[in-house]
C-alpha positions, -999 to +999 in steps of 0.1 A: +224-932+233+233-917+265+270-918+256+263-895+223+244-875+242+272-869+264+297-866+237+277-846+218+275-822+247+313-818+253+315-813+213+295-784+215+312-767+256+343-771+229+332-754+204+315-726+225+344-728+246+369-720+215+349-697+201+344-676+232+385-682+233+384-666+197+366-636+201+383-628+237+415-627+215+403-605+191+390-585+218+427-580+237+437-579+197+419-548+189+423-532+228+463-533+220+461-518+185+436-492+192+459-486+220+488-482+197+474-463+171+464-437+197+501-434+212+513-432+172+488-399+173+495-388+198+534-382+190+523-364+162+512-336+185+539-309+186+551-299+222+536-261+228+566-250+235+599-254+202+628-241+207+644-217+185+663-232+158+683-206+148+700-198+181+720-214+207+708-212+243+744-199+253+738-172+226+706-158+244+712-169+278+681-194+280+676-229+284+634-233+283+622-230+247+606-194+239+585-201+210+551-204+213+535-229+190+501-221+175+474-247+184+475-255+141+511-259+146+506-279+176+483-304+156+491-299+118+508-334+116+477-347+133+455-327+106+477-335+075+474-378+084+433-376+086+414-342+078+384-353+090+403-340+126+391-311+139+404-304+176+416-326+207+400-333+240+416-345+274+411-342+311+440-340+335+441-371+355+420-391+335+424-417+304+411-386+282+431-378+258+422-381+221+420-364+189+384-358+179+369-362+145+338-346+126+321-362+093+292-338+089+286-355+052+288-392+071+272-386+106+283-410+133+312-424+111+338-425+138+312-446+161+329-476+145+363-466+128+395-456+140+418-426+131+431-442+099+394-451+092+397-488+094+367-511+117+370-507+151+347-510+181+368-486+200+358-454+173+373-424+179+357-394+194+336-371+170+314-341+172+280-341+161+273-334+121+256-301+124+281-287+149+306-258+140+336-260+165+338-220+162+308-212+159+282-230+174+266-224+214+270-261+222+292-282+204+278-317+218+309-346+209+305-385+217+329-414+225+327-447+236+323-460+274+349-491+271+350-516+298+388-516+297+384-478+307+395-460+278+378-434+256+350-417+274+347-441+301+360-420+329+333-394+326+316-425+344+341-412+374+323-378+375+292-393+391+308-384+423+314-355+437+348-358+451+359-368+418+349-334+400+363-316+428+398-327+416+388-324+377+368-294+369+384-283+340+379-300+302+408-291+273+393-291+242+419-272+217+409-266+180+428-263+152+422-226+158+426-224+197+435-235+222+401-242+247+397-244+285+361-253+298+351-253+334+322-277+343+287-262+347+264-299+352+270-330+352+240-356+345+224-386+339+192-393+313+185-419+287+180-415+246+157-425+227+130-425+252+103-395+260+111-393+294+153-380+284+163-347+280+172-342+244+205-325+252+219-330+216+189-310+203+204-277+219+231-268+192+223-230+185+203-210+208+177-192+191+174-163+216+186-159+253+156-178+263+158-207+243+198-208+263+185-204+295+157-230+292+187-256+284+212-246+310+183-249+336+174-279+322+211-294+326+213-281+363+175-295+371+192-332+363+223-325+377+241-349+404+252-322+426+260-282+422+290-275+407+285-235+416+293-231+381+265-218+352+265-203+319+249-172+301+238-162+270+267-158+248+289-186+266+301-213+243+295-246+252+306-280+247+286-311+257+305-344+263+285-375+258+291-417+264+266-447+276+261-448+310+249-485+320+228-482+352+198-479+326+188-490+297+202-462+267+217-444+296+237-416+294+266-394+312+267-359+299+287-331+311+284-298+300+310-271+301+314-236+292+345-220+275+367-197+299+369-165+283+400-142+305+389-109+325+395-080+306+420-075+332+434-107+328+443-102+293+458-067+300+479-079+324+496-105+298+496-077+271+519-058+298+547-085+298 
């Protein structure tokens, strides 16, 4: 008896043993194509800068390219493979950098598929159903926090200080525009619970008061001052990924779109 016992025992470390096995390889399976697929979109994106076709540098005198692409141009091969894409987000010395997608029909679609809409646990990064990219105050857009760092998992990183120091600004370009945001708060709360701040509430301000009462909100939680805040009329964008510390936590940052001084914009009319 005591030898099934034992034999049934090592039967079943080998089956738990091979089926962990199997779903680790799966695991590194899907990590290397949702790697892949990203690069593959990411060469799709058009540098900003073409040279012009019709003349030769030794015609003109120049060797840098001179024509400025449009941000559609930039991203119309991106558009034209999935039109559910609607703009792309990165951060300078981090793993961020992704096209980001928007099902307002099929709300949290991309939570679980990749670009070319198959399964995946990796998703892609989407904005919020009732958000308008050009329109809205806050345009509030989620990704995953993966453990092998990719999608949103370094806004993790912004927990410290130091860290936003050297990463204040967010890209997010649109197939309109190209968007720079600098960093107004960066926090931590937990959803579906009473206690969290409902930041993906906030979408459209219904009067400057109603803005205020969220941007004070966002810099009552946040970790430190970034000396940055917003005003009525600022756009917003809202980044958002689980935050593990907690249970449902969160990491949000949100960020304000830089808008050039009126002198600033003079100045690059006069050239």
């Amino acid at each position: 008896m005591k030898q099934k016992l034992l034999l049934c025992g090592a039967a079943a470390f080998a089956a738990l043993f091979l089926f962990s096995g199997v779903m680790l390889g799966r695991q590194l399976a899907d990590q290397k194509q949702s790697a892949e697929a990203f690069d593959n979109i990411a060469d799709m994106v058009v540098d900003e800068t073409e040279p012009d076709s019709t003349q030769h540098p030794e015609e003109t005198g120049e060797t840098e390219p001179t024509a400025v692409l449009t941000s559609y141009e930039k991203y119309a091969a991106v558009y034209e493979q999935n039109p559910d894409f609607v703009g792309w987000i990165s951060i300078d010395g981090t793993n961020i950098n992704y096209p980001v997608m928007q099902t307002p029909g099929n709300p949290d679609f991309y939570l679980k598929h990749a670009f070319d809409k198959s399964y995946s646990d990796y998703g892609v990064p989407y904005v919020q159903e009732n958000c308008d990219l050009e329109q809205s105050d806050n345009v509030v857009i989620y990704g995953h926090h993966m453990k092998n760092g990719s999608m949103f998992s370094d806004l993790c990183k912004f927990e410290s200080e130091g860290f936003y120091r050297e990463h204040k600004t967010i890209h997010l370009d649109t197939l309109a525009d190209y968007g720079e945001y600098e960093i107004v708060a960066v926090f931590k709360t937990v959803a579906y619970s009473q206690e969290g701040f409902k930041y993906y509430h906030f979408v459209n301000a219904e009067d400057e008061a109603t803005f205020d009462e969220f941007i004070a909100e966002c810099k009552s939680l946040a970790l430190y001052d970034t000396g940055v805040t917003a005003a009525y009329g600022d756009k917003l964008i809202t980044l958002s990924t689980c935050e593990y510390s907690r249970t449902n936590g969160r990491m949000v940052i949100v960020a304000k779109l830089v808008v050039p001084s009126a002198e600033e914009v003079d100045a690059d009319a006069g050239h």
